[in-house]
N, C-alpha and C positions, 0 to 999 in steps of 0.2 A: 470536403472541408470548406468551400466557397460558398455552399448552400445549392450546390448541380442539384434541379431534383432527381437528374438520372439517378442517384445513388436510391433516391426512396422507392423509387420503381424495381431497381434492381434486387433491394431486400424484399421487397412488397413479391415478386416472383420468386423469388431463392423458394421466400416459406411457402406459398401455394406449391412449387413441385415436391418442398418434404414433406408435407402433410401429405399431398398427393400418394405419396410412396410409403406411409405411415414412419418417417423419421420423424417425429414431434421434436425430440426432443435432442436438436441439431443447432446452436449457438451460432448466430449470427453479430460478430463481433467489428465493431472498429477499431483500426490503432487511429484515432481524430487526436490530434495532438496542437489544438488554437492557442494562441497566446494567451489568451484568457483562461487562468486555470479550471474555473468550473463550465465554461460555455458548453465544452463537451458533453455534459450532462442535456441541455436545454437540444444540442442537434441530433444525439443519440437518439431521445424521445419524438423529436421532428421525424429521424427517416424511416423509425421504429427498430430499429436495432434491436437483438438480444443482451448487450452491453457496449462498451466502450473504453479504453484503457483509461488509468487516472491518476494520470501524473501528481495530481495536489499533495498526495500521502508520501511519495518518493522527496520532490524538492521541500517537505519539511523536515522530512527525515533528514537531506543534505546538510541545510541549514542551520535543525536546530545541535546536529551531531556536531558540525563544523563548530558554530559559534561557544556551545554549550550552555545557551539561553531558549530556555523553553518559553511558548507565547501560547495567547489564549488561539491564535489563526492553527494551532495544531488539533485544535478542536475540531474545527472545522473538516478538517482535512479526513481526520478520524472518522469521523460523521458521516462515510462514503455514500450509504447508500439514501441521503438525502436527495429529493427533488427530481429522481427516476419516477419514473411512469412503472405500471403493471406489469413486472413481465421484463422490464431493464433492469439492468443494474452496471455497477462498475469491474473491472477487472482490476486488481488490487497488488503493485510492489513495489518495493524500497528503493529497486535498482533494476536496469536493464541493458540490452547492448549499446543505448544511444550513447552512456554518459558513465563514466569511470565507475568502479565497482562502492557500496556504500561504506565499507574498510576505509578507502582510499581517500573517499570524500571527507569522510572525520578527521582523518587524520592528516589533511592540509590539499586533498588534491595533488596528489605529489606524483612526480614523474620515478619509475624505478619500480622494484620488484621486493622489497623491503617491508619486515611484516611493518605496519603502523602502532607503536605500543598503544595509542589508542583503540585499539580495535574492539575493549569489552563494552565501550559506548554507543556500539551497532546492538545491544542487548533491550533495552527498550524499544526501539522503531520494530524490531520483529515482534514483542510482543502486541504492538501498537499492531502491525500487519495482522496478527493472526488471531487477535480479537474484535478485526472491524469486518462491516457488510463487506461482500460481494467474494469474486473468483478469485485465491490467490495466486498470484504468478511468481514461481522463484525461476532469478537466474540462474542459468546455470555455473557452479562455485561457491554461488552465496551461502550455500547450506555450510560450507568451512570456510566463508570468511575468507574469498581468496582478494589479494590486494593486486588492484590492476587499476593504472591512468590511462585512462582517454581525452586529450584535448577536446573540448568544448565544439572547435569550429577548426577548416584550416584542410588541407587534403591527409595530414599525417592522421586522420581519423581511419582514412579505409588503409588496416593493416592486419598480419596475422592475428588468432588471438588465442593460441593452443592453452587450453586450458593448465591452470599452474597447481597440479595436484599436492607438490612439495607444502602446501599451506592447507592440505587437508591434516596431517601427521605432527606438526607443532601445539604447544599447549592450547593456544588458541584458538585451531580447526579443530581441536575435539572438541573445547565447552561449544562452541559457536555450534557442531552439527548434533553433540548431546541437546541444547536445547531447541534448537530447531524438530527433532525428533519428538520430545516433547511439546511443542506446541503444535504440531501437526497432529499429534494422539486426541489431546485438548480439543483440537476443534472438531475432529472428527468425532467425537464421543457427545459432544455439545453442538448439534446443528443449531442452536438457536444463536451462536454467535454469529452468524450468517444474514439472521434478518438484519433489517433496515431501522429498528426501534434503536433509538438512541437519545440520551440525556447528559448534558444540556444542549437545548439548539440554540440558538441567535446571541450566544454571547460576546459581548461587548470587544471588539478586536484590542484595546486598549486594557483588558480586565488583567489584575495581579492577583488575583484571590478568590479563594472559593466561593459561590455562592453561600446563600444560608442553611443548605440543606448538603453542603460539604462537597459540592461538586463543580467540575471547572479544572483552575490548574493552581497551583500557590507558585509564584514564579520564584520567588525568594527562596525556597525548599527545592525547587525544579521539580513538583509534584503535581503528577495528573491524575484526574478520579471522574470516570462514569457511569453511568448504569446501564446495560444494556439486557435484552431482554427478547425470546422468540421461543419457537417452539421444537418441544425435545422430543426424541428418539421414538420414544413412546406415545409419541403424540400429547404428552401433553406439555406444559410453559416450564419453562426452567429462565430462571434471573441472573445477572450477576453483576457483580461492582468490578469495575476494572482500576487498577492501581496501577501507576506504575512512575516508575522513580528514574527522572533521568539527568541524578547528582553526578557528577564527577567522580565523587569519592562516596 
């Protein structure tokens, strides 16, 4: 994380003994987690990694779930596999063990065990998740939606965390792991959600409104639209326009 070059020496051997042993194809992965949301990308590439974890797509998913104001920076974030090198890419999710489950986040951060009636506003960021570049990583529960607080900071962080199945069987954990199921079919059927092609890049962190070619985010609708695009099954190009609506109502 400090810039050790020991770490670049130690991936730099990792892969000559798995090539050596013919594992090619053996993921060399960092959890690099700098304050800087994108830096991670710039040192993954430095010590040549096979990816990196990527926080950027999690804290807007927090964010925009919590505030329920969508922003052009979720574009960004979207955008994962921007400014990877050959061969890198991101590790991709919503939520993980650092930080409260992404239920919980929407629905105020809250301490207790109570479903969050906001929970169908965790429906976008997984679409968001499972239509953007790189590996996705679910936690485990998230597939139903389970609702769990973790403070931030403080020692009440290291505690049990038995998984709370009761929020797989509520109305909730079934749409939450119905679609879940379906966007996991989705991408598997569509490897070309996976590449790194993505539109629009460099927009304006300030923008309210589509481009001219209807892409971007309309903030006032809380509507996002892009185009992505890689290659299918069969080898050959498949496209697609992603939509996705993250109204309230």
């Amino acid at each position: 994380r400090e810039g050790d070059p020991g770490i670049t020496t130690l991936i730099a051997n990792l892969r000559r003994r798995l090539q050596a042993s013919g594992r090619t194809n053996f993921p060399l992965l960092l959890e690099n987690l700098p304050d800087a949301r994108y830096q991670a990308i710039d040192e993954a590439n430095r010590i040549g990694a096979s990816g990196t974890w990527f926080d950027p797509l999690m804290f807007e998913a927090f964010e925009t779930g919590r505030s329920g104001q969508l922003g052009a920076s979720y574009l960004r974030a979207l955008d994962a596999g921007r400014d990877f090198a050959e061969g890198c890419g991101p590790v991709i999710y919503v939520e993980n063990h650092d930080h409260g489950t992404l239920v919980n986040k929407i629905g105020g951060d809250r301490p207790g065990v109570e479903r969050s009636q906001h929970w169908y506003r965790a429906q976008p960021h997984l679409i968001a998740l499972f239509t953007a570049c790189g590996a996705v990583m679910l936690h485990t529960g998230q597939e139903f939606g389970e609702e769990r607080y973790l403070p931030e900071a403080g020692s009440d962080r290291v505690r049990p965390r038995p998984l709370q199945w009761q929020f797989r069987d509520d109305a909730a954990g079934k749409a939450l792991l119905a679609l879940h199921r379906r966007l996991i079919r989705l991408r598997r059927e569509h490897p070309g959600l996976t590449s790194a092609h993505f539109h629009p890049r460099g927009v304006a962190a300030e923008a309210q409104q589509f481009d001219r070619d209807g892409y971007g985010i309309d903030a006032a609708r809380q509507l996002l639209i892009v185009h992505r695009w890689g290659t299918a099954r069969d080898g050959g190009s498949e496209r697609f326009v992603v939509v996705i609506n993250f109204a309230a109502k």
